[in-house]
BADREN-809663 format. One line per 3 residues: for each residue x, y, z of C-alpha. Coordinates in steps of 0.2 Angstrom, whole numbers. Each point is the difference from the previous one (the first is absolute). Layout:
residues N
X,Y,Z | ...
This chain:
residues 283
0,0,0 | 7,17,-3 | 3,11,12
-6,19,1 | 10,9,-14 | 7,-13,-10
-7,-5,-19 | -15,-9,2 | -7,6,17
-16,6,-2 | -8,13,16 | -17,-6,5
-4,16,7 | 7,18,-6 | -1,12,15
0,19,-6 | 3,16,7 | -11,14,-7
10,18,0 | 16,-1,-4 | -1,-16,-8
-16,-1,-12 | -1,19,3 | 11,14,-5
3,14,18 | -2,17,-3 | 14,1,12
-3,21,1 | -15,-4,5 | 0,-12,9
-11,-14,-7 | -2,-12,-16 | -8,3,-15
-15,-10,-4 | 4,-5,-17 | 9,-17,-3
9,-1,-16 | -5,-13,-12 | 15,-9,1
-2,-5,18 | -21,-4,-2 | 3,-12,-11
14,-8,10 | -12,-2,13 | -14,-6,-6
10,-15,-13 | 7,-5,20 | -20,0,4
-2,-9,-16 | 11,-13,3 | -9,-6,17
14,9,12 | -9,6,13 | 4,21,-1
-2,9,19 | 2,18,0 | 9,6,16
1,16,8 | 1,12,13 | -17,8,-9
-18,-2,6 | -11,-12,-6 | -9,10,-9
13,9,-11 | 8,-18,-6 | -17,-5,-4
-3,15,-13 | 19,-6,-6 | -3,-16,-2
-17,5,-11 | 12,13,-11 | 14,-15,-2
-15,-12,-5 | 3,-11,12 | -15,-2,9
-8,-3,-15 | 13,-15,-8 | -2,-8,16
-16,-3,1 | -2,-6,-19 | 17,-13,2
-2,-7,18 | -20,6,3 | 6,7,16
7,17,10 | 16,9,1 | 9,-3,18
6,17,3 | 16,3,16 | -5,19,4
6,11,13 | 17,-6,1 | -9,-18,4
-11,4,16 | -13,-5,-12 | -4,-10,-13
-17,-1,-13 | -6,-9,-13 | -7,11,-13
-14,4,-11 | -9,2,11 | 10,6,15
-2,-10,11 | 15,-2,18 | 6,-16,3
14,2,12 | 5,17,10 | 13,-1,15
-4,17,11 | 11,8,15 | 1,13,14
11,15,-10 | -4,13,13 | 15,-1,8
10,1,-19 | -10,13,-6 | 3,13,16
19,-5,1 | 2,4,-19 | -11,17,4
10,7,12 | 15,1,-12 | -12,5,-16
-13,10,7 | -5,7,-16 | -3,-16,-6
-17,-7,-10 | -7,-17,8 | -11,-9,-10
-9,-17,4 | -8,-12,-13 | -19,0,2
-3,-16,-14 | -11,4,-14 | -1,16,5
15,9,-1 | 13,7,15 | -4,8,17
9,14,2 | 8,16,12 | 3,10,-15
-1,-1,-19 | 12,-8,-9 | 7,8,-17
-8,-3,-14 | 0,-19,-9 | 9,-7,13
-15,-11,8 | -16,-7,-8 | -14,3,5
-9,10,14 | 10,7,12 | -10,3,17
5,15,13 | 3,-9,17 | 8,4,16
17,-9,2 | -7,-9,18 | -15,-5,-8
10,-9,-18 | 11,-10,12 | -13,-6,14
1,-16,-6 | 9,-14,-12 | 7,3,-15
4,-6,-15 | 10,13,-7 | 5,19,4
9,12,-11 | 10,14,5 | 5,14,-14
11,17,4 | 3,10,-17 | 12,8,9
11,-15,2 | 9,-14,-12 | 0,-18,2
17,-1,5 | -6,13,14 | -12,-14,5
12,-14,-3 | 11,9,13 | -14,2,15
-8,-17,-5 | 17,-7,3 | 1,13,17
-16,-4,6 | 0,-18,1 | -19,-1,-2
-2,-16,11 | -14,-11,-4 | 0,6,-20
4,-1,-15 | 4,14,-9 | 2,4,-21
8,15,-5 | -7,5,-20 | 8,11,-12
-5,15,9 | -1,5,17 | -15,-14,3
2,-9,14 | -14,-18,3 | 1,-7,15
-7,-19,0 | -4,-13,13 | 18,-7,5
5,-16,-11 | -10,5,-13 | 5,4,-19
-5,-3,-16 | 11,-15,3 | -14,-6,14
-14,4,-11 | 8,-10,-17 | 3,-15,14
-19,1,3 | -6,-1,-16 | 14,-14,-4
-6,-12,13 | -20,4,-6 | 6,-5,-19
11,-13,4 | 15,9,-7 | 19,-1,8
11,15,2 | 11,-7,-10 | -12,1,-14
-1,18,1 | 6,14,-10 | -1,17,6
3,16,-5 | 3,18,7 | 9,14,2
-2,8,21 | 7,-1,16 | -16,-10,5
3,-14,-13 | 16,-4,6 | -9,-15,12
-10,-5,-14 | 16,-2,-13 | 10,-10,12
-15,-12,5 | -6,-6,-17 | 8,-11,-11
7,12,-13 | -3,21,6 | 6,11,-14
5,18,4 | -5,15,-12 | 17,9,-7
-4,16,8 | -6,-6,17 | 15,6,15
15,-11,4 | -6,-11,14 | -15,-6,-11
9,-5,-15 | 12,-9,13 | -16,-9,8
-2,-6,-17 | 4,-15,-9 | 1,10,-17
-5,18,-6 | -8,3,-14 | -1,18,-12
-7,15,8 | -20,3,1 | 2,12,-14
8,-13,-10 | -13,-12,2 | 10,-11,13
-14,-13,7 | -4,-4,-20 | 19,-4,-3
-2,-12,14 | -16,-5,-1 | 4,-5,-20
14,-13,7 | -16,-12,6 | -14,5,-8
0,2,-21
């Protein structure tokens, strides 16, 4: 049998990152275009073709991967070929769904009030927003423009951390991300994960949890090993999923210490990198 990477192997599931990787940043912006080039659709879908099972995987909503799974054509391709829904790793893999419709089939929650009021202390100016599924995000204050789907509800900070979690975002336009690297790594944030993104966007998730944990999830409901996994992405917070499954590929223009998670990197976002790899098992 052929081991993950070599001539012949063939992944039984294709785990996807969404901006980044299928999606090209706006990185003065500080989010993804929603336009997926054609090259990287139809490299998609012939994997969905050829009975792999393709899992998008993200630190987005629910909601948001839905409406790009609909624009990819994959909710659609895999309802015709297997008469059955996508299973979709969202928020950083605190949840996962099976989709259309959207429906929740596993979420792991936590306690983040303690995480979000160390992390406030040191950005006080900082936006908070918690997921509210199907909805949108509750919120202290208004996040910039395109940077979350959905409706974004006014609420008091006390009141959006009460209870468990599944997710929590912190944003400061004012800082980087390697200004949140560096008071992630001073903070320690005991009890959590933490993902930094492109921009100063910090997600806090329920300790042990990744988009590793939500891919092992789906794996052990499909009957699929890790080692029959290829993944792809670009961030910081796809560093666990590239080193657990059996083949993780880095994009070209992801930093350093994701491309040396990986097992190979692949061309840049903007040079259609997860089609160049995705075209090595799937014609």
């Amino acid at each position: 049998m052929s081991k993950p990477g070599e001539p012949g192997w063939v992944p039984a599931l294709v785990a996807l990152d969404i901006d980044g990787t299928l999606l090209i940043p706006d990185l003065e912006n500080g989010f993804s275009s929603e336009v997926v080039t054609d090259a990287v659709t139809e490299a998609v879908l012939a994997a969905a073709r050829s009975g792999a099972h393709v899992v998008l995987a993200s630190g987005r909503a629910p909601l948001s991967m839905a409406g790009v799974a609909d624009r990819l054509g994959l909710t659609d391709l895999v309802r015709e070929v297997r008469s059955d829904r996508l299973h979709v790793v969202a928020s950083n893999g605190s949840v996962v769904v099976r989709y259309a419709p959207l429906e929740m089939v596993h979420e792991v929650t936590f306690d983040a009030s303690a995480a979000v009021r160390t992390v406030l202390e040191h950005v006080p100016g900082a936006a908070v927003a918690v997921e509210e599924h199907g909805v949108g995000y509750r919120v202290n204050r208004l996040f910039p423009p395109g940077e979350l789907d959905g409706e974004m509800i006014i609420c008091d900070i006390d009141e959006m951390i009460a209870g468990p979690v599944s997710r929590v975002i912190i944003r400061d336009p004012d800082s980087t991300s390697e200004d949140f690297v560096n008071l992630a790594k001073q903070l320690g944030l005991h009890g959590t994960n933490y993902f930094i993104g492109w921009t100063a966007w910090l997600d806090l998730a329920p300790e042990g949890v990744s988009k590793a944990s939500g891919l092992e999830w789906v794996c052990r409901e499909l009957g699929i090993d890790a080692a029959d996994v290829l993944a792809i992405g670009d961030g910081r917070n796809d560093i666990e999923m590239l080193t657990w499954a059996g083949r993780g590929v880095a994009m070209g223009q992801g930093p350093q210490v994701v491309r040396d998670a990986a097992d190979h990197v692949t061309a840049p976002v903007d040079e259609d990198g997860a089609a160049v790899e995705l075209r090595r098992w799937f014609r």
